[in-house]
C-alpha positions, 0 to 999 in steps of 0.5 A: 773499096769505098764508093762514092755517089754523085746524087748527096751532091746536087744542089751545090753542084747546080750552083757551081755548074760543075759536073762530077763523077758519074755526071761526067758524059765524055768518052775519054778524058784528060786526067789530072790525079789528086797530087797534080801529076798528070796521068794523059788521056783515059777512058771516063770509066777508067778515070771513075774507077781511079777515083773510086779507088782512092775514096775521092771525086772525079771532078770536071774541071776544063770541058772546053779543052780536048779532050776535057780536063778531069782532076781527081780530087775531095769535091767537099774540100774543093766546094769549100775552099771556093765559098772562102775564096768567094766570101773573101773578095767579097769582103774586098769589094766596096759598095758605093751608095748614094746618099740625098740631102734635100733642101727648098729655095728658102733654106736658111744659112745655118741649116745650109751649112749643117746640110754641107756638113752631113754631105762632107760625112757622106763623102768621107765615107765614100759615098756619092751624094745627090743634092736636090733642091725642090721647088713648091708651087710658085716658088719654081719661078725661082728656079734659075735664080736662087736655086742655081746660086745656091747649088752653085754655092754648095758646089764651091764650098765642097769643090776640094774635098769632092768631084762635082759628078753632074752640074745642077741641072732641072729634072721635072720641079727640082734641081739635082747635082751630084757629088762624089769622093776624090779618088 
């Protein structure tokens, strides 16, 4: 009879929050066996001992039921194919970043539309962009004037290949809009 401790153990289980063998403190347990045929309700002690006889875990996999459900099964095989289940999804998910692209009141037409460019790449890439116009000393008299129809241009040229998030708006001495990808 091979027997297996629980203490090798620790560290992963902390991280999945599941208890396993002699961690598990209930009385009596509803005991699923490793083929998944169910065995109904028997002592925590029993069900240990059953595990321990077949040289596997005796791993809690429901407490909220009642009695809470245990499954006998490899716990090392369990733990692993839930990191790949977890690095899958993750592999799934796609992060939105959000890019800037600055500009001053007297930008020139050709480093605005080099500027454009780069924020139709951003998009393409699916990131959101946060254009920002910032205003030096006097130049914030110029704020409502040239840096509204300048945003506002921006904003007209890229209407079809982007959803305008947020309208430009003043945040202390700049002017901030946001662009993201159509969906």
């Amino acid at each position: 009879m091979k027997k297996r401790s629980s203490s090798r153990k620790v560290s992963s289980q902390q991280d999945l929050k599941i208890k396993i063998n002699q961690d598990i403190d209930y009385r009596e347990v509803r005991l699923i066996d490793a083929d998944g045929s169910q065995r109904g309700v028997v002592s925590t002690r029993a069900a240990l001992e059953a595990a321990m006889e077949q040289g596997l875990d005796l791993v809690e996999v429901s407490d909220k039921a009642d009695p809470p459900v245990c499954r006998i099964m490899n716990f090392d095989k369990f733990r692993y194919e839930l990191k790949k289940k977890q690095q899958e999804a993750k592999k799934k998910q796609t992060v939105i970043e959000t890019r800037e692209i600055k500009f001053r009141p007297k930008t020139e037409e050709h480093d605005l539309a080099f500027k454009i460019r780069k924020i139709r790449e951003f998009l393409e890439e699916k990131n959101k962009v946060k254009v920002t116009m910032r205003f030096r000393g006097r130049e914030i008299v110029y704020a409502q004037t040239i840096g509204m129809d300048a945003l506002t241009k921006i904003a007209d040229t890229l209407r079809e290949d982007c959803v305008i998030i947020q309208e430009p708006k003043m945040e202390g001495r700049q002017l901030v809009m946001f662009v993201g990808p159509k969906a």
